[in-house]
C-alpha positions as CSV (number, residue, x, y, z in Angstrom):
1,X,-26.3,-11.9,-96.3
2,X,-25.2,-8.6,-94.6
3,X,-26.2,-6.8,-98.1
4,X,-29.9,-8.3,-97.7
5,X,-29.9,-7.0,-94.2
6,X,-29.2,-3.5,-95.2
7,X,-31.4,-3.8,-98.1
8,X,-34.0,-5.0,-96.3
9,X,-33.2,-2.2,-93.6
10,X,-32.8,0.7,-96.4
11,X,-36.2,-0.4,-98.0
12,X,-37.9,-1.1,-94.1
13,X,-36.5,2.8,-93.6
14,X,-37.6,4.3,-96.8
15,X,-41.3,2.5,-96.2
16,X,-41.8,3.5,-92.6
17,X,-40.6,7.4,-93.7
18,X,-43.1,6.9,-96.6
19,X,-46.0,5.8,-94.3
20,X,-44.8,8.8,-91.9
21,X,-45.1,11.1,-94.5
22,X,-48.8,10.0,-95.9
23,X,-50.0,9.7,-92.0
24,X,-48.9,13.2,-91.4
25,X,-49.8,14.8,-94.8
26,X,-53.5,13.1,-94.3
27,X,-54.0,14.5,-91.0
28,X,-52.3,18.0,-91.3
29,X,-54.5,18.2,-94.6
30,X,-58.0,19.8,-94.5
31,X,-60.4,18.9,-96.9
32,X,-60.3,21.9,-99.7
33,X,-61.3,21.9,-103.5
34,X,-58.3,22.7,-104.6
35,X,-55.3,19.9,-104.6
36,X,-52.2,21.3,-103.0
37,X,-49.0,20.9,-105.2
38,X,-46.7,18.2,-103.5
39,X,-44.9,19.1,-100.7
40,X,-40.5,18.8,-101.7
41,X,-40.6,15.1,-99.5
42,X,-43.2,14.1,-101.9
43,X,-41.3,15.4,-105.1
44,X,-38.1,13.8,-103.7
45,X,-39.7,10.3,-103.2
46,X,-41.3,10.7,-106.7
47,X,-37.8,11.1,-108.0
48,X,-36.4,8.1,-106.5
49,X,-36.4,4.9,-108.2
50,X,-36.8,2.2,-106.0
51,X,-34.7,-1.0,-106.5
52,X,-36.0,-4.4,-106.2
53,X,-35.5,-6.4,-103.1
54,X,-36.0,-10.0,-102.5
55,X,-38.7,-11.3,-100.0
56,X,-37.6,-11.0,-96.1
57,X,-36.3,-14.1,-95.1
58,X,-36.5,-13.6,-91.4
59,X,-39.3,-11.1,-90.6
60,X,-37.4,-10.6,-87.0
61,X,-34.1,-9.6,-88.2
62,X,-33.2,-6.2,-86.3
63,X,-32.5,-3.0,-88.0
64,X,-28.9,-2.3,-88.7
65,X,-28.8,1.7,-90.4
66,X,-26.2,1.8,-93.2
67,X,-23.3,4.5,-92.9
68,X,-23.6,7.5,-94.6
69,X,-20.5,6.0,-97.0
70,X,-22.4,3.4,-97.9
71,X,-25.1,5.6,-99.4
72,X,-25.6,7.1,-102.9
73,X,-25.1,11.2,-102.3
74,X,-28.8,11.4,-104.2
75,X,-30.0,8.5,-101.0
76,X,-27.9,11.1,-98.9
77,X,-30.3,14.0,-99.9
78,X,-33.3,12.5,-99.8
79,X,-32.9,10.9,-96.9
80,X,-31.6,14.5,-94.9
81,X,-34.3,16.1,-97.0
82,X,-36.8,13.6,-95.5
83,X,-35.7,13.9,-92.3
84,X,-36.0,17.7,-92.4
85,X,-39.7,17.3,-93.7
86,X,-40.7,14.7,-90.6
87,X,-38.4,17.0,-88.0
88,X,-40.2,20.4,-89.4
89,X,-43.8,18.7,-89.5
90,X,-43.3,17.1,-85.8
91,X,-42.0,20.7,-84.8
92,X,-45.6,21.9,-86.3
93,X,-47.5,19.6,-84.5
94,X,-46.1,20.1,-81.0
95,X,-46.6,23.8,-81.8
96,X,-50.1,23.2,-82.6
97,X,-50.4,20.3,-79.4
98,X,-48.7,23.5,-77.3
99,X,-51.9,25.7,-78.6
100,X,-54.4,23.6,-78.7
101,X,-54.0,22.5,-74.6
102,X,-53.5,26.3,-73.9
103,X,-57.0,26.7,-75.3
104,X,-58.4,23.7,-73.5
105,X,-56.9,25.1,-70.2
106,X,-58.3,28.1,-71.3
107,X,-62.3,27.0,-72.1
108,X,-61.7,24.7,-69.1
109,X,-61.2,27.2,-66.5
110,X,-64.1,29.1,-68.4
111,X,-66.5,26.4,-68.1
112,X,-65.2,25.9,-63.9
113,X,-65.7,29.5,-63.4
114,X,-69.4,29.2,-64.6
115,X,-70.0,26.1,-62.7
116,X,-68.3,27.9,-59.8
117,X,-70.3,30.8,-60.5
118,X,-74.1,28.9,-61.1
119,X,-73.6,27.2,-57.8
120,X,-73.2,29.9,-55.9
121,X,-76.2,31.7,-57.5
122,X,-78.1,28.1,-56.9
123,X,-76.8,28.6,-53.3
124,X,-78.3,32.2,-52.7
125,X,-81.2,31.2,-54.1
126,X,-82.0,28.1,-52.0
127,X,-81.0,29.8,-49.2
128,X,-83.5,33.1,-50.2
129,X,-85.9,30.8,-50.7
130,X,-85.6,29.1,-47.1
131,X,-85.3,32.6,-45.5
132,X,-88.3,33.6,-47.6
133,X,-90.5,30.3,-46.7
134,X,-89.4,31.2,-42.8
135,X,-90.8,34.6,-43.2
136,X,-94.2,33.2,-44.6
137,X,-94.7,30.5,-41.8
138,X,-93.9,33.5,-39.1
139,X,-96.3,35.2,-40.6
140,X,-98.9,33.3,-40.5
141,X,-98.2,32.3,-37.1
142,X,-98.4,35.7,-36.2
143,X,-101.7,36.2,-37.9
144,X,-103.5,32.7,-36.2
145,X,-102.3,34.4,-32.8
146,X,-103.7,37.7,-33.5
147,X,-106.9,35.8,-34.9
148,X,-107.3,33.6,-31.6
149,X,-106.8,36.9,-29.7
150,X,-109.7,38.6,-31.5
151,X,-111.7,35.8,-31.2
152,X,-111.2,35.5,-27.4
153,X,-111.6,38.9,-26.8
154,X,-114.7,38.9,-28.7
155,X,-115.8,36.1,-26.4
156,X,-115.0,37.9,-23.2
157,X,-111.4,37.2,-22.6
158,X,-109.9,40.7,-21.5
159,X,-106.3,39.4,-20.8
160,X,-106.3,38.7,-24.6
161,X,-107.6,42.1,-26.0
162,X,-105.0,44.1,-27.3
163,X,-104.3,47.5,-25.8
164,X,-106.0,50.4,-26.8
165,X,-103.8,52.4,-29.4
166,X,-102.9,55.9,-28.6
């Protein structure tokens, strides 16, 4: 029974590095025309002959790893070869994580600057605007005034004529 287990667990082990592998090559891929040669996990796993293993009894049996003595020295370096694969492709990715949210910071203190930036300028030219608006209504207050003064001055009105001008 405790041979199963750690077949079971060696063959649950292998699968779950296999299906690490393939999710990681398929996303750090980018579509080319050219197929790149096999990376060394891939040439290692394509060395390895799998051994059969019967059907899992209990699907909820825990994994129990095997000591290193109880593996083949050719399971010993594929498996630390493996491991250096996944270890060196997770250190890629965090680098690439690292860069890729230094450029979002980056782009996203851009784009606040420029939002920053347009409102002001929306701002100032509201305000303008208003001043600008102000200006006009003055005006033309100014002007009926004057008009009304002309008028009334034309109509007799001294205390509404407008000095003579020197």
């Amino acid at each position: 029974m405790m041979i199963r287990t750690r077949t079971r667990a060696a063959w649950a082990t292998a699968a779950a590095l296999a299906f690490a592998l393939a999710a990681g090559a398929a996303q750090s891929q980018k579509p080319s025309a050219q197929t790149r040669p096999a990376d060394q996990a891939d040439q290692l796993l394509s060395q390895a002959v799998p051994t059969q293993v019967p059907p899992a009894v209990n699907d909820g049996e825990a994994y129990h790893r095997a000591d290193d003595s109880e593996q083949t020295p050719e399971e010993l370096r594929v498996t630390r070869a493996l491991n250096d694969e996944i270890a060196s492709r997770n250190q890629l990715a965090e680098n690439q994580e690292r860069a890729d949210r230094a450029e979002f910071d980056a782009r996203r203190a851009e784009y606040e600057e420029t939002v920053t930036a347009a409102t002001r300028a929306q701002l100032a030219y509201e305000e303008d605007v208003r001043r600008s608006e102000a200006a006009q209504r003055q005006w033309e207050a100014d002007r009926a005034r004057w008009e009304a003064d002309v008028r009334a001055c034309q109509a007799g009105d001294r205390m509404r004529c407008a000095p003579p001008r020197s």
